[in-house]
C-alpha positions in Angstrom: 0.0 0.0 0.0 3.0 2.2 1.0 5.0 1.6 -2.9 1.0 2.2 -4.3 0.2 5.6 -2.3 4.2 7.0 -3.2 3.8 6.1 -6.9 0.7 7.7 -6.9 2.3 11.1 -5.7 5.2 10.4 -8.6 2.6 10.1 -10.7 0.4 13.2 -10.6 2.1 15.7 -8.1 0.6 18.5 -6.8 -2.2 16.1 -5.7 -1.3 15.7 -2.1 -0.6 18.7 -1.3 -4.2 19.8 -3.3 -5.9 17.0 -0.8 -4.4 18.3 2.4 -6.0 22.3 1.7 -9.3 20.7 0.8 -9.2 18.9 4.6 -8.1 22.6 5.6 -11.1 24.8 4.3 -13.6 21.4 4.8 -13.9 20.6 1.0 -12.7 16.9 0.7 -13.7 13.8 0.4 -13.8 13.3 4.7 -16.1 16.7 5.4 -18.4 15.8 2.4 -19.9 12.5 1.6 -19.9 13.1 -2.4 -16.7 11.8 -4.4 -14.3 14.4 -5.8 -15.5 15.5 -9.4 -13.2 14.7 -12.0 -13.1 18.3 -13.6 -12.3 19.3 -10.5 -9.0 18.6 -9.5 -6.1 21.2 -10.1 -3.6 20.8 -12.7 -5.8 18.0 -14.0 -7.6 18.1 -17.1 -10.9 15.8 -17.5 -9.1 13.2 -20.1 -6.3 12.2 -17.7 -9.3 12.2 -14.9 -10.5 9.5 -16.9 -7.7 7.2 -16.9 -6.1 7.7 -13.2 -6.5 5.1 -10.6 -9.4 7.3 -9.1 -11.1 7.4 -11.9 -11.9 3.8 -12.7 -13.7 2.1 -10.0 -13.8 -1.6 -10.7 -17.6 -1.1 -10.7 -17.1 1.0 -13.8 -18.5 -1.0 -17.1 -17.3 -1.1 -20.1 -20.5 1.1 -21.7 -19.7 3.7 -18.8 -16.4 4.3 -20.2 -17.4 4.6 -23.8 -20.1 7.0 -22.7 -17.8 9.1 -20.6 -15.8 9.7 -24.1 -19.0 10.5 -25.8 -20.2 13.6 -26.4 -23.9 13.8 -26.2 -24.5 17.0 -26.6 -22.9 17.4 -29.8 -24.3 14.0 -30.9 -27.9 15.7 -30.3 -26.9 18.5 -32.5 -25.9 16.5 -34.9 -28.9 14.7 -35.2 -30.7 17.9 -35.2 -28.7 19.6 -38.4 -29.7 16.6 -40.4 -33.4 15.9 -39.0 -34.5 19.0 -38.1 -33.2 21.3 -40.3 -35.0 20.8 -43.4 -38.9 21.0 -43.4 -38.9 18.4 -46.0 -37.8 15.7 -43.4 -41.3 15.6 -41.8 -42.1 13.2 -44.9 -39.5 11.0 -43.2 -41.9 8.9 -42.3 -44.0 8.5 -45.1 -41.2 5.7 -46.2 -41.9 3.6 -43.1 -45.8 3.6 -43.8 -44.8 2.4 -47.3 -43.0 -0.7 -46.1 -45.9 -1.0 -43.6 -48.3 -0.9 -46.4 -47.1 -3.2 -48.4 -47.2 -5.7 -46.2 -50.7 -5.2 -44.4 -52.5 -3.9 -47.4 -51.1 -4.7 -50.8 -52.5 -1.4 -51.9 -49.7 -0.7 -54.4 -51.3 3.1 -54.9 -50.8 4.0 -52.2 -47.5 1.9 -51.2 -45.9 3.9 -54.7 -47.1 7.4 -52.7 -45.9 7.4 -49.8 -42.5 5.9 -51.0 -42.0 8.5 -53.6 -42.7 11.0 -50.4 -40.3 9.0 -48.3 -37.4 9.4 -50.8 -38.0 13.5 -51.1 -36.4 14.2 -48.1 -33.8 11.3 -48.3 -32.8 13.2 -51.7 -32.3 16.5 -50.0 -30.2 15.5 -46.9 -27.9 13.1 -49.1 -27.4 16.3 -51.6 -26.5 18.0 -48.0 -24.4 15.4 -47.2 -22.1 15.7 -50.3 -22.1 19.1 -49.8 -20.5 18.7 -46.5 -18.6 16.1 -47.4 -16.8 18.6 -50.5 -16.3 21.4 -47.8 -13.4 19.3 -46.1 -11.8 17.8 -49.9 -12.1 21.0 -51.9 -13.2 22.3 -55.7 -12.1 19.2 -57.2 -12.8 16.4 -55.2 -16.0 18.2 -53.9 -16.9 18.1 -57.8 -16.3 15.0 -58.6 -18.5 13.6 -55.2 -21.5 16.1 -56.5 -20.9 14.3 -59.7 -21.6 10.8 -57.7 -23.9 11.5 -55.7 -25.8 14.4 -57.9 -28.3 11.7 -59.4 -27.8 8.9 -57.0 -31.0 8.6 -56.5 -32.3 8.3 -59.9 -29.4 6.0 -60.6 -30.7 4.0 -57.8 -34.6 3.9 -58.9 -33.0 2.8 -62.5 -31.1 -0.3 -61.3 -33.6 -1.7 -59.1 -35.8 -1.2 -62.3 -33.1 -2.6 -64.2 -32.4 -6.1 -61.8 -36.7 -6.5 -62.5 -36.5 -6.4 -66.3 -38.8 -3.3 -66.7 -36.1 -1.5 -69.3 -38.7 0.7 -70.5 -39.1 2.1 -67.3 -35.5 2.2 -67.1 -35.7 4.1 -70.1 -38.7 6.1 -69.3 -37.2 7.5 -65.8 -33.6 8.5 -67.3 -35.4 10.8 -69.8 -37.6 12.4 -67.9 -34.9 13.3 -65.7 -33.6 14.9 -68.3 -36.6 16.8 -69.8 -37.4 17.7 -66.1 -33.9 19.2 -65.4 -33.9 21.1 -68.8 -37.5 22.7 -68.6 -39.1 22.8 -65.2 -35.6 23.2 -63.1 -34.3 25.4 -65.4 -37.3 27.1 -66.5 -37.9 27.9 -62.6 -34.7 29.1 -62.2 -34.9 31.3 -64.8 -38.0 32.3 -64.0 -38.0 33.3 -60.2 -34.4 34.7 -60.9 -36.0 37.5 -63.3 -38.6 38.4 -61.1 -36.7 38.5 -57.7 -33.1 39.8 -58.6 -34.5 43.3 -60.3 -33.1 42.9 -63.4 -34.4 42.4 -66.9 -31.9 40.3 -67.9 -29.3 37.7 -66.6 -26.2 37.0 -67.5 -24.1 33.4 -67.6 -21.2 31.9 -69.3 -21.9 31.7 -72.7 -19.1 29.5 -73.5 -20.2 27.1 -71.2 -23.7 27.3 -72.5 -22.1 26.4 -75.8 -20.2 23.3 -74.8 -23.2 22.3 -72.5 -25.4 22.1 -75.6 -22.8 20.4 -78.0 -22.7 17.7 -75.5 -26.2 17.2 -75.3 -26.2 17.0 -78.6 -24.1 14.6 -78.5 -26.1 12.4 -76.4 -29.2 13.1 -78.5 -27.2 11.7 -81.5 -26.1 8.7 -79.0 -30.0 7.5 -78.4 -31.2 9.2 -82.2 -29.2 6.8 -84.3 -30.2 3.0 -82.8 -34.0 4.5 -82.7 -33.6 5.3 -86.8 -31.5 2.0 -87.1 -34.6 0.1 -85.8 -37.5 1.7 -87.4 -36.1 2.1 -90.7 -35.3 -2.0 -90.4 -31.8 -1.8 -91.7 -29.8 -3.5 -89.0 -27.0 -6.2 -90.5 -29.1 -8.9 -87.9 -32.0 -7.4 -86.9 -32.1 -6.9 -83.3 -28.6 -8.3 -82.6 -27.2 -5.0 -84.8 -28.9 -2.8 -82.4 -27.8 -4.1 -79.0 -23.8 -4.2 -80.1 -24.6 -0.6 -81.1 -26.0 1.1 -78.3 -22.9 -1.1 -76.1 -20.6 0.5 -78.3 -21.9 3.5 -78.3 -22.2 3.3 -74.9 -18.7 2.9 -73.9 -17.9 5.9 -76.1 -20.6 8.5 -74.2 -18.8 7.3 -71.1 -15.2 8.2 -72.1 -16.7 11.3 -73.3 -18.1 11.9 -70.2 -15.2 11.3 -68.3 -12.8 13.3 -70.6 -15.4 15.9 -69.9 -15.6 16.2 -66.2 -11.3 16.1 -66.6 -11.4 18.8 -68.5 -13.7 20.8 -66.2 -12.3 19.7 -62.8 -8.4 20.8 -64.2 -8.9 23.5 -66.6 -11.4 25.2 -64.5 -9.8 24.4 -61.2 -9.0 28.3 -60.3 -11.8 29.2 -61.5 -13.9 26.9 -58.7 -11.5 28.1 -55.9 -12.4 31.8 -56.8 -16.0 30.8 -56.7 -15.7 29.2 -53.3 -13.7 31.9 -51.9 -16.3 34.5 -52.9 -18.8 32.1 -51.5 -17.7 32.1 -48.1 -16.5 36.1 -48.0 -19.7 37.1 -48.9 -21.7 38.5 -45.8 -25.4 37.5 -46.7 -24.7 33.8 -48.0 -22.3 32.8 -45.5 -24.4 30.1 -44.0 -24.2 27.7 -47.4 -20.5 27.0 -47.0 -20.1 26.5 -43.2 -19.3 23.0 -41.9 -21.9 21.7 -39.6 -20.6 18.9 -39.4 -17.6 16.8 -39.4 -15.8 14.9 -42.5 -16.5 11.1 -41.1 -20.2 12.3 -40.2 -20.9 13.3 -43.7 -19.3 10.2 -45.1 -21.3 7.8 -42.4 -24.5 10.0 -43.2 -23.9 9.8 -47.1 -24.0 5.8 -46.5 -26.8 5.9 -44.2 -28.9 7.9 -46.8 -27.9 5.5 -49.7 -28.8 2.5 -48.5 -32.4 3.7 -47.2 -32.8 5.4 -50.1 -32.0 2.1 -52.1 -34.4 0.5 -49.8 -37.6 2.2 -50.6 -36.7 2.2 -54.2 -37.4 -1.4 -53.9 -40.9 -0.7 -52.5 -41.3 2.2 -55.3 -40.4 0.4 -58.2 -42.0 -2.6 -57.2 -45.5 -0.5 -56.8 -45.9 1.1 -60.3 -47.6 -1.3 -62.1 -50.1 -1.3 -59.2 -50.3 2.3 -58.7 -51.0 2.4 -62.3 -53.9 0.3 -62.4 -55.2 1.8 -59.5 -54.7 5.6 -60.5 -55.5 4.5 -64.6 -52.6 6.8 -65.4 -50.0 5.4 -68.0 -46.9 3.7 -66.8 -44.8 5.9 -69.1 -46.5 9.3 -66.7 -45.2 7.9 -64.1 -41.6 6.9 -65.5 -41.3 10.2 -67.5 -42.9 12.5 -65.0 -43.4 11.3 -61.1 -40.5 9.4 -60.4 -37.7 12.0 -61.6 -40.0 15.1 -60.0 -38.8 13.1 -56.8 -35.1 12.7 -58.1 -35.1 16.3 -58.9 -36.1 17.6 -55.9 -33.0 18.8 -54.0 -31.6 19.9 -57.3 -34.7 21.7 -58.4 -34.6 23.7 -54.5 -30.8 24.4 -54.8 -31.3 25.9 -57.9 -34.4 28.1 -58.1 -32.0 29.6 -54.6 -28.9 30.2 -56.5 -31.0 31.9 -59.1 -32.4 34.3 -56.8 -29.3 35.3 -55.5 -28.1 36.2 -59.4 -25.6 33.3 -59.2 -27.6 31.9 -62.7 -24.3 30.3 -63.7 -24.4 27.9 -60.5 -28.1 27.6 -61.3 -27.0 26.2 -65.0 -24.7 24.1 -63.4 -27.3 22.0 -61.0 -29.8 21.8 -64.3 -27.8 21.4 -67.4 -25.3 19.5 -65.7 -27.4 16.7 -64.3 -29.0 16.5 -67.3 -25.2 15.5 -69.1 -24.6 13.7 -66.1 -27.6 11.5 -67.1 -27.3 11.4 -70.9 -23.9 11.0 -70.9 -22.7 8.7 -68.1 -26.2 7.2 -66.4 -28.0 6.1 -69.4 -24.5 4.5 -70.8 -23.7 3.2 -67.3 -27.3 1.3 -67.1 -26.5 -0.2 -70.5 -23.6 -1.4 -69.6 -24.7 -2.4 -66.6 -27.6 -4.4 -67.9 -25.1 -6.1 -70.4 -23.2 -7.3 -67.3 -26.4 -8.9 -65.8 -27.2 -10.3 -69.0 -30.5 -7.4 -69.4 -30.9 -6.7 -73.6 -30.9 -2.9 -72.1 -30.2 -0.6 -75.1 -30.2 2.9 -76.1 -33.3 2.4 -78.6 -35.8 4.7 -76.7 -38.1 4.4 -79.4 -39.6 7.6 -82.0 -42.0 9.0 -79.3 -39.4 9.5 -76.8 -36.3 10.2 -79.1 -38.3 12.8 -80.5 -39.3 14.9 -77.5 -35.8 14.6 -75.9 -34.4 16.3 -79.6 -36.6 19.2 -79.2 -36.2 19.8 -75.8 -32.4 19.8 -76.4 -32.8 22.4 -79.6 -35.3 24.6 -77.7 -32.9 24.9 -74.5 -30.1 25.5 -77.0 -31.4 28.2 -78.7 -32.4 30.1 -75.4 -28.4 29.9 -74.3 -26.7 31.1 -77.3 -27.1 34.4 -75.9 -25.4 34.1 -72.6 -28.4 35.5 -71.0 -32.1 34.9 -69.0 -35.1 36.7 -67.8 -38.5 35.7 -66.4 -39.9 35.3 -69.9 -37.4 32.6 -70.7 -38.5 30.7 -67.8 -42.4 30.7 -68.5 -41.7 29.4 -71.8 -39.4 26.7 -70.8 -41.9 25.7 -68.4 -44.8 25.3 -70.8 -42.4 23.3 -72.8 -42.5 20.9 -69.7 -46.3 21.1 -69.7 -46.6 20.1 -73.2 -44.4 17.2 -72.6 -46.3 16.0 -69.7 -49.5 16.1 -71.0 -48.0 14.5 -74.0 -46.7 10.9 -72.2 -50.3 11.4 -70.2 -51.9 10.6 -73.3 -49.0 8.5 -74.8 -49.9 4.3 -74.8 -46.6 2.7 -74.6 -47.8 -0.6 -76.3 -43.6 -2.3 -74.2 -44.5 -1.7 -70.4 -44.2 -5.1 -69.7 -41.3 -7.4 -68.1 -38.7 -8.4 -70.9 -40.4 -5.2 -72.8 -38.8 -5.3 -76.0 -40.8 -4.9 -79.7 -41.1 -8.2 -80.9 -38.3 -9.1 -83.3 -39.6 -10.6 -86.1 
């Protein structure tokens, strides 16, 4: 006991004589029944509290250790950034009502509802996520994660579609994301960013604009040329032709894609920091580039996000043919027009508020580059991912389709040249979307089916 109590006093010194002035004034351990607090202790700071002889009693379990290191109070702000900070997160539960519903009731209407409501605020809070996430790795690498996770969930929607064998909703989903990012986000964007800035007109980059177009262009031809190669029946092997196409053709839009975002992440790399500086010096929007939380939280939240928004794509995808029957509206309505509305949602938020703030070329950026993101990497990507699972997925999305995805291109095309927006621009994009819509309302697609291919005789 003597060799214990001496090595004690080598080992934290000071204490003793600490001790012997609390017996003076009646403050230790013998006047008071209550142990000594661990913050309390001079020349002692609460971590090696933790670890001294004192402070492990051997009634001490392991789970009060671990909470002793745990902060709680910053684990409840944490959990109220990410829950309670959007007001879309009180459709959080709509998701588990879905899973709930499908089990008890088998109502596929309203199983397909309240999942598509569950995934809106997933989609937000894992686009807040990457953004947190590219505060802490910079311009580039925060690029290239928004480039990810930008469309994750559509991507997601489209595989679980894709590992059922409904291609045509496949199909059906990955151009309406694209229709919806050209003409409602944009078109909102544009249109709320005339009214609210004061200005008649706008101004972006126009070279930008320019390349932005000649790649969706490029991605029209991509989809264009196995739809005329089809219906004008001269394939080598009809059928067969087609496929080894749109996989060839495939693999080209993705190293065009990726020679793409190359180009943009190293040309335009001081370009990005200037924008991020000017970001977080300006005064009024200094709140959309603080970190609120750490770099491990974002990446355990981004995983977290994913996976339940993969789960309740299951339930969604699974429930269209029912909520299609049930509502009597087409399959391809939903595909074209519902399920990337949901996909869409963050983007279409993020957008419409960088547009009020007369940062349009940000704006352009969330619309016209998901929609390149799409046609030129997730559209290939589900090709060649069907291919590997052995799925005839193809980029043959048929006359009715091809045909309203070239206009939309040329119409959005035309409105850039100039390098500039207003309010005018906007309401005409967006009756361009409700054109479209009510088109694929009335549109039979006579391929809905499982395996839904035109017969290939």
């Amino acid at each position: 006991m003597t060799t214990d109590s001496s090595d004690s006093r080598r080992l934290f010194p000071g204490r003793q004589n600490s001790h012997q002035m609390d017996k003076i004034n009646g403050m230790g351990p013998e006047s008071t029944n209550q142990p000594p607090s661990l913050a309390s202790r001079p020349g002692e700071s609460e971590e090696e509290a933790l670890v001294t002889p004192e402070g492990l009693s051997p009634r001490t379990g392991a789970f009060q250790i671990y909470a002793s290191y745990v902060n709680w109070e910053i684990l409840g702000s944490m959990m109220k950034i990410v829950f309670l900070k959007s007001k879309l997160n009180v459709f959080i539960p709509c998701g588990f009502l879905a899973i709930l519903f499908n089990y008890v009731t088998q109502r596929h209407g309203w199983v397909f509802l309240l999942s598509m409501l569950g995934i809106i605020p997933l989609a937000e809070r894992l686009g807040f996520a990457t953004e947190q996430l590219a505060l802490f790795t910079g311009p580039t690498a925060g690029g290239l994660l928004n480039a990810a996770f930008g469309n994750a969930t559509k991507l997601i929607i489209s595989i679980h579609a894709l590992r059922s064998g409904k291609l045509r909703v496949v199909q059906q989903c990955l151009l309406g994301s694209i229709l919806s990012n050209l003409l409602l986000v944009l078109g909102s964007a544009f249109f709320s960013g005339g009214l609210s800035c004061g200005k008649i007109m706008q101004t972006f980059s126009k070279a930008d604009a320019v390349v932005n177009s000649g790649l969706l262009l490029m991605a029209v031809m991509g989809l264009l040329i196995p739809a005329a190669l089809h219906y004008t029946h001269s394939e080598v092997q009809f059928g067969k032709s087609e496929l080894a196409l749109s996989r060839f053709s495939s693999c080209i839009m993705l190293v065009a894609y990726a020679s793409y975002l190359h180009f943009q992440l190293s040309n335009n790399r001081h370009r990005n920091e200037a924008i991020v500086r000017e970001i977080q010096n300006d005064g009024d929007d200094n709140d959309d580039a603080v970190r609120v939380i750490s770099k491990w939280q974002a990446i355990a939240w981004l995983a977290i996000f994913t996976a339940w928004i993969s789960m309740l794509s299951y339930y969604l995808v699974d429930a269209i043919d029912g909520a299609s029957k049930a509502w009597d509206i087409p399959v391809a309505f939903i595909s074209v027009v519902l399920l990337p509305i949901v996909g869409n949602s963050a983007g279409h938020v993020n957008a419409v508020i960088f547009a009020m703030k007369d940062r349009l070329d940000i704006s352009l950026g969330i619309a016209i580059g998901s929609s390149i993101q799409i046609s030129m990497f997730g559209i290939p990507f589900c090709v060649v991912l069907g291919w590997m699972m052995g799925k005839q997925m193809d980029l043959n999305f048929h006359l009715f389709e091809t045909a309203s995805l070239l206009t939309t291109v040329l119409v959005v095309a035309f409105l850039l040249q100039d390098g500039t927006s207003n309010c005018v621009k906007g309401f005409m994009l967006f009756l361009c979307y409700l054109i479209v819509s009510a088109s694929f309302y009335v549109h039979a697609d006579p391929h809905t089916k499982a395996g839904d291919k035109p017969p290939q005789n």
